[in-house]
DOTORLO-808610 format. One record per atom (N, C-alpha, C): residue number from 1; chain; y, z, x negated. Coordinates in Angstrom, 3 decimals. Layout:
NUM,A,Y,Z,X;
...
END
This chain:
1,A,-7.155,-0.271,-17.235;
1,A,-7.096,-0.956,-15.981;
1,A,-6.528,-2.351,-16.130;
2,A,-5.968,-3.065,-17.317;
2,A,-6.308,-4.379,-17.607;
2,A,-4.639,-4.116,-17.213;
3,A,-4.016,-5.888,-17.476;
3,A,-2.701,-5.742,-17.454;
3,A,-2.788,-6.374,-15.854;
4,A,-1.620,-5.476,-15.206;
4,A,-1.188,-5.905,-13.935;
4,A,0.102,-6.539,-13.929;
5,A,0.401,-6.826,-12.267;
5,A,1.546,-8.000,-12.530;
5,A,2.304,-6.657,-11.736;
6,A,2.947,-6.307,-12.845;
6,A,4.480,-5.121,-12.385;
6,A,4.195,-3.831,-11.050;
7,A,2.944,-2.995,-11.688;
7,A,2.778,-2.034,-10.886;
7,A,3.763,-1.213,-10.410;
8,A,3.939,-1.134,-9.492;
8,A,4.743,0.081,-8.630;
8,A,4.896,1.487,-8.300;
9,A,3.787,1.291,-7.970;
9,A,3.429,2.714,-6.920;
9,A,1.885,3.199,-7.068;
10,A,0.877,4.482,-7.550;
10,A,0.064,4.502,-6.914;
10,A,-0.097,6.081,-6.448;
11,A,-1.689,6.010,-6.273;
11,A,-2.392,7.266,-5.861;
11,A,-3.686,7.503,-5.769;
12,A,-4.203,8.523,-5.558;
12,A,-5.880,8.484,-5.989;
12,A,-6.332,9.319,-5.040;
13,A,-7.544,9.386,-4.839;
13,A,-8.347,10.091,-3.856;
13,A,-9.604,10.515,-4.972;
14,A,-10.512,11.118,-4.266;
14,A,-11.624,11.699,-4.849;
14,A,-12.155,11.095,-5.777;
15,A,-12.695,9.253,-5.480;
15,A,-13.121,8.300,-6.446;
15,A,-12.154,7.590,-6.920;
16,A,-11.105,6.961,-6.553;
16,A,-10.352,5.760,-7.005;
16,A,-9.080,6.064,-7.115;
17,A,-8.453,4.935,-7.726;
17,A,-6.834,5.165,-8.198;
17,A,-6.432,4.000,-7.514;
18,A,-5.326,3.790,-6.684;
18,A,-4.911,2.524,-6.037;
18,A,-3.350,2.505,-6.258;
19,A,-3.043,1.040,-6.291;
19,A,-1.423,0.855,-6.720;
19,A,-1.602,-0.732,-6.175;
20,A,0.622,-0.294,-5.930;
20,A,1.021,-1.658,-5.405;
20,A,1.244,-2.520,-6.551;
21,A,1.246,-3.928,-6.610;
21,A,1.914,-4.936,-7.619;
21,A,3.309,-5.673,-7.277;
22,A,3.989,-5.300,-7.593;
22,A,5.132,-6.398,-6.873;
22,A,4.944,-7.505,-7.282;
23,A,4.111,-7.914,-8.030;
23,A,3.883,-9.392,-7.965;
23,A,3.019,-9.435,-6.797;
24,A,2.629,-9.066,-6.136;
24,A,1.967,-9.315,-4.786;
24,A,0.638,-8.820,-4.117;
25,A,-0.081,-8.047,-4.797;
25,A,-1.350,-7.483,-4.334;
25,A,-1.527,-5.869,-4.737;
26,A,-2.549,-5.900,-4.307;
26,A,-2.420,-4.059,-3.560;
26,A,-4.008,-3.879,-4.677;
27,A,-4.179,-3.391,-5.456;
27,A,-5.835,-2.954,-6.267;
27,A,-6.263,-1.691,-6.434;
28,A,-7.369,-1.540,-6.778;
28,A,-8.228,0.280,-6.835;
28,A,-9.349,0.000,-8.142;
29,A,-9.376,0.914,-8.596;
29,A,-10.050,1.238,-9.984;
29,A,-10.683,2.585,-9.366;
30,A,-11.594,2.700,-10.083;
30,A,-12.799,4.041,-9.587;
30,A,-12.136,4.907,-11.010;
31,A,-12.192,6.016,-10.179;
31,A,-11.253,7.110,-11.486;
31,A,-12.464,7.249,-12.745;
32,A,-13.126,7.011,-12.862;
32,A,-14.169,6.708,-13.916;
32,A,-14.004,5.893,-15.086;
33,A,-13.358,4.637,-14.208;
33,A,-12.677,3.211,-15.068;
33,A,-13.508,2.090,-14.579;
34,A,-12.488,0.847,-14.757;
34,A,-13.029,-0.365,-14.080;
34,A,-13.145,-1.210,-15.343;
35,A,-12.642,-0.999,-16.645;
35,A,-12.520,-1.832,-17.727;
35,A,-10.943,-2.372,-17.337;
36,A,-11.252,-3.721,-17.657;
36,A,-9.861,-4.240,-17.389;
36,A,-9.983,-5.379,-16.027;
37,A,-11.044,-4.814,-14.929;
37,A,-11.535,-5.626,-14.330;
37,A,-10.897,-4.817,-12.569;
38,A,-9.672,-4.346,-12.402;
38,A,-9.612,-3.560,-11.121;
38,A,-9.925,-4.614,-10.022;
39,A,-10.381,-3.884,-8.771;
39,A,-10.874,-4.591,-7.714;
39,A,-9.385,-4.806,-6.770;
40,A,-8.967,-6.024,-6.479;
40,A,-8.253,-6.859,-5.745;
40,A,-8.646,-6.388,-4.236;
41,A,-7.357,-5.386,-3.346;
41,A,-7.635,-5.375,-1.932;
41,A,-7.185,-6.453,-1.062;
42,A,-5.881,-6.922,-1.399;
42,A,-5.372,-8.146,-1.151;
42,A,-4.623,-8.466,-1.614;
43,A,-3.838,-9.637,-2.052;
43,A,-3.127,-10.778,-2.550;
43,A,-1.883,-11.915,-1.231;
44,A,-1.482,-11.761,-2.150;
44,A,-0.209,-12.654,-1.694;
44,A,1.065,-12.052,-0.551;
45,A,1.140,-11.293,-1.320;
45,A,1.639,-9.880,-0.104;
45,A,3.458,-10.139,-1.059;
46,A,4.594,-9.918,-0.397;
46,A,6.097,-10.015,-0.432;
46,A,6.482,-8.404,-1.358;
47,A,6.588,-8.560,-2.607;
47,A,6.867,-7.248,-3.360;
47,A,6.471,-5.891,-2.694;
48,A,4.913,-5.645,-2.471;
48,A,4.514,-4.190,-2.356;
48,A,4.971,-3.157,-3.244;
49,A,5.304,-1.995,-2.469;
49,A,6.047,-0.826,-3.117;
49,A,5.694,0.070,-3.168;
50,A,6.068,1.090,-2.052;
50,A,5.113,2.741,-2.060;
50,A,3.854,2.001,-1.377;
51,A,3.063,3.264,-1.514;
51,A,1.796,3.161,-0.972;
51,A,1.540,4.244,-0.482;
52,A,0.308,4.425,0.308;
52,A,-0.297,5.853,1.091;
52,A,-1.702,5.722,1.205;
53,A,-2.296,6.334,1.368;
53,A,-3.827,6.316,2.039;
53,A,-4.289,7.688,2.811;
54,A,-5.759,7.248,3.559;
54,A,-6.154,8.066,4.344;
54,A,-7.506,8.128,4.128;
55,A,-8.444,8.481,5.099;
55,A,-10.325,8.258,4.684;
55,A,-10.516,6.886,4.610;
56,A,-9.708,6.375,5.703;
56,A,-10.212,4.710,6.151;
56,A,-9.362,3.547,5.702;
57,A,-7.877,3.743,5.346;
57,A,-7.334,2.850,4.808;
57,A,-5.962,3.230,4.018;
58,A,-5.684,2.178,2.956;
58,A,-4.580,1.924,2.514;
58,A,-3.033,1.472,2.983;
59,A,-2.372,1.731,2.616;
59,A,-0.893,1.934,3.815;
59,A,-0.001,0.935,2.346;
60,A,0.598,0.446,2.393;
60,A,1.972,-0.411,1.540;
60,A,3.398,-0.758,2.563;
61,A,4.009,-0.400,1.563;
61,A,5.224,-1.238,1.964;
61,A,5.608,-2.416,1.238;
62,A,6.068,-3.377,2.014;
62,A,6.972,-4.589,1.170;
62,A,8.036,-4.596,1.164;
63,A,8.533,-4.648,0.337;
63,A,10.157,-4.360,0.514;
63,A,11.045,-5.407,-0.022;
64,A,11.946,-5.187,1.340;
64,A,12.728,-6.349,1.195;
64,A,14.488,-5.834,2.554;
65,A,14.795,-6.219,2.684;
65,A,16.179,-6.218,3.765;
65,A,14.903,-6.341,5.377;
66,A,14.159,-6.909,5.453;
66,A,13.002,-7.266,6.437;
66,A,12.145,-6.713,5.741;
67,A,11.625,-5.607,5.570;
67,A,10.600,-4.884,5.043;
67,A,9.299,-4.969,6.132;
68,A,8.467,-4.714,6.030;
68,A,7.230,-4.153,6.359;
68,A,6.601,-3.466,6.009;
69,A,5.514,-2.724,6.837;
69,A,4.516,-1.972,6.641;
69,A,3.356,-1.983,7.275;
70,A,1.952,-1.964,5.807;
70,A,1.005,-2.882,6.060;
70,A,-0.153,-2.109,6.148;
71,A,-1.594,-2.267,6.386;
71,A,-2.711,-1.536,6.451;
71,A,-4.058,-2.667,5.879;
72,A,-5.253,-2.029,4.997;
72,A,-6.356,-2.410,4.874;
72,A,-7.345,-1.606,4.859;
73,A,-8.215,-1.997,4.757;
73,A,-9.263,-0.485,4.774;
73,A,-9.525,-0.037,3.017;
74,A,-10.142,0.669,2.845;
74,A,-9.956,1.207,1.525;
74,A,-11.185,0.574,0.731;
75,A,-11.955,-0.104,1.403;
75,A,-13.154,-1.179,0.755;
75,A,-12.562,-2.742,0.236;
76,A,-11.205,-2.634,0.852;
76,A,-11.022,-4.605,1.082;
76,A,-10.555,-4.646,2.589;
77,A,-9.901,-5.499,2.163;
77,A,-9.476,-6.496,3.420;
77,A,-10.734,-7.678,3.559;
78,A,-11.252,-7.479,5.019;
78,A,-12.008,-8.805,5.394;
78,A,-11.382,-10.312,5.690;
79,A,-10.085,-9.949,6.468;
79,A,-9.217,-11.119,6.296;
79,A,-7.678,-10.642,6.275;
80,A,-6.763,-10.754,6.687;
80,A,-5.629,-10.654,6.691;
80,A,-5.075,-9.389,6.492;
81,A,-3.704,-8.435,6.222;
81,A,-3.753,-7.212,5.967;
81,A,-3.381,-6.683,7.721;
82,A,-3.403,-5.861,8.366;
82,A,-2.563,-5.664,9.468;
82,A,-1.302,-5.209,9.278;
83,A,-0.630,-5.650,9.940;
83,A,1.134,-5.143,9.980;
83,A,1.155,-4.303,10.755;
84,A,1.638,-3.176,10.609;
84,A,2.016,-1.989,11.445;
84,A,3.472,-1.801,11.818;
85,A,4.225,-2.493,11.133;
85,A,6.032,-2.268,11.331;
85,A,6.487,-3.781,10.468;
86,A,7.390,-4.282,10.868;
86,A,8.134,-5.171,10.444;
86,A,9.863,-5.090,10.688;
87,A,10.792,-5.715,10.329;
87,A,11.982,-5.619,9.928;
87,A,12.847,-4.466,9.895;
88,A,11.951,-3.651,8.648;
88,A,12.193,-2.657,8.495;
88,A,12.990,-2.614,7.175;
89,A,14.505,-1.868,6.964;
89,A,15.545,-2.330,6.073;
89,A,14.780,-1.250,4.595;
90,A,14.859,-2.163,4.001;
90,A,14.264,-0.917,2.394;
90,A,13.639,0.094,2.688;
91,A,12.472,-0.197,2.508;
91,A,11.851,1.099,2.814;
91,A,11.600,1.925,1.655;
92,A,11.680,3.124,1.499;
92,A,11.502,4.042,0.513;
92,A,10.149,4.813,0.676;
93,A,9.794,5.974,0.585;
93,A,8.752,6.640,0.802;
93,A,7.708,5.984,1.950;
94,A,6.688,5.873,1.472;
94,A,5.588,6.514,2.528;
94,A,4.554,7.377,2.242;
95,A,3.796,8.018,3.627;
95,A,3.207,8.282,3.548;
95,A,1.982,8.983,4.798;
96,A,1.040,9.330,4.831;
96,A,-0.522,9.108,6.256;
96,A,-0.488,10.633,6.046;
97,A,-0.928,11.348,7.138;
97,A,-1.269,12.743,7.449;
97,A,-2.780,12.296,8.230;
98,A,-3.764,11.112,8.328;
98,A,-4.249,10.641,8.735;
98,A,-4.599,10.565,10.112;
99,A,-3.460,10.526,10.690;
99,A,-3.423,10.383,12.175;
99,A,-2.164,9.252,12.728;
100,A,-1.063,9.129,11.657;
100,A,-0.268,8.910,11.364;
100,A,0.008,7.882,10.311;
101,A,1.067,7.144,9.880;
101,A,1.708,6.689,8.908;
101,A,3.458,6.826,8.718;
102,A,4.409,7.693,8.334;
102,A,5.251,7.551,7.887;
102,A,5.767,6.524,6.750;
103,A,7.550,6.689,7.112;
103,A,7.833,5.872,6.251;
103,A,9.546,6.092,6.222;
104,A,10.111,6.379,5.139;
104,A,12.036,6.325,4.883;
104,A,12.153,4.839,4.779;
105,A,13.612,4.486,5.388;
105,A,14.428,3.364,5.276;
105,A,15.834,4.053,4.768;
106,A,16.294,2.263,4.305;
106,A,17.822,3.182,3.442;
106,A,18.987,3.264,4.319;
107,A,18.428,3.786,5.814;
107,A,19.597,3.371,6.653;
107,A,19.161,5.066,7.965;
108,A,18.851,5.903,6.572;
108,A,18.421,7.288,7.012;
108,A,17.890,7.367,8.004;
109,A,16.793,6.627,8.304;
109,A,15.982,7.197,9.500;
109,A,14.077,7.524,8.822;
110,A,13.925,8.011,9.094;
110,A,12.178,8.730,9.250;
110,A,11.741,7.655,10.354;
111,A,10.525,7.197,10.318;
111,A,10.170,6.163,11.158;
111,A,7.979,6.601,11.435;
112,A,7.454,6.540,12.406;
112,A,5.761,6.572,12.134;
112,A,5.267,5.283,13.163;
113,A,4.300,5.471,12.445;
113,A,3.373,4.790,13.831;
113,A,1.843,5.367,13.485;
114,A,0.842,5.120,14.962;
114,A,0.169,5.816,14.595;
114,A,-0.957,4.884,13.834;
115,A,-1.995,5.206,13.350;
115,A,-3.100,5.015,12.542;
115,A,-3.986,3.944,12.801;
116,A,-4.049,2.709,12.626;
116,A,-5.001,1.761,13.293;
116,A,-5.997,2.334,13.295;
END
């Protein structure tokens, strides 16, 4: 899967393997193999961390003291990622029951919202 900039986090579904970069972008490789060529969902994103997915999209956190939590569809982002939660303190776990998106902060609370 070629060298990435400081993978994080991933997970796989039926076809693909997807992971965060804390250097800043979110990518998917087809469990088959991409070479060293993985496909870019989006870029320029604030240290992505855990990740989640569902049928329709990819879930990240950025983590930071102002964390967020982000959404794309599992083809690509057409333009921007959507934000689903913002100043959210360290976020730890996530994860989609696909109706849903969970997510831990380090300030013990369980947090959702629901599913764009």
């Amino acid at each position: 899967m070629g060298n990435q900039s400081g993978p994080e986090d991933i997970i796989v579904d039926s076809a693909n393997a997807y992971w965060t970069n804390n250097g800043g972008s979110i990518a998917k490789c087809a469990l088959g193999g991409c070479g060293t060529s993985p496909v870019t969902l989006v870029s320029g994103e604030f240290h992505p961390a855990s990740i989640a997915l569902d049928a329709v999209n990819v879930y990240w956190s950025n983590w930071s003291d102002q964390g967020t939590v982000k959404a794309c569809a599992i083809g690509g982002c057409s333009g921007p990622a959507t934000q689903l939660a913002g100043a959210q303190p360290y976020i730890g776990g996530l994860a989609s029951n696909g109706t849903a998106i969970f997510w831990s902060t380090n300030n013990n609370t369980i947090l959702e919202v629901a599913r764009p």
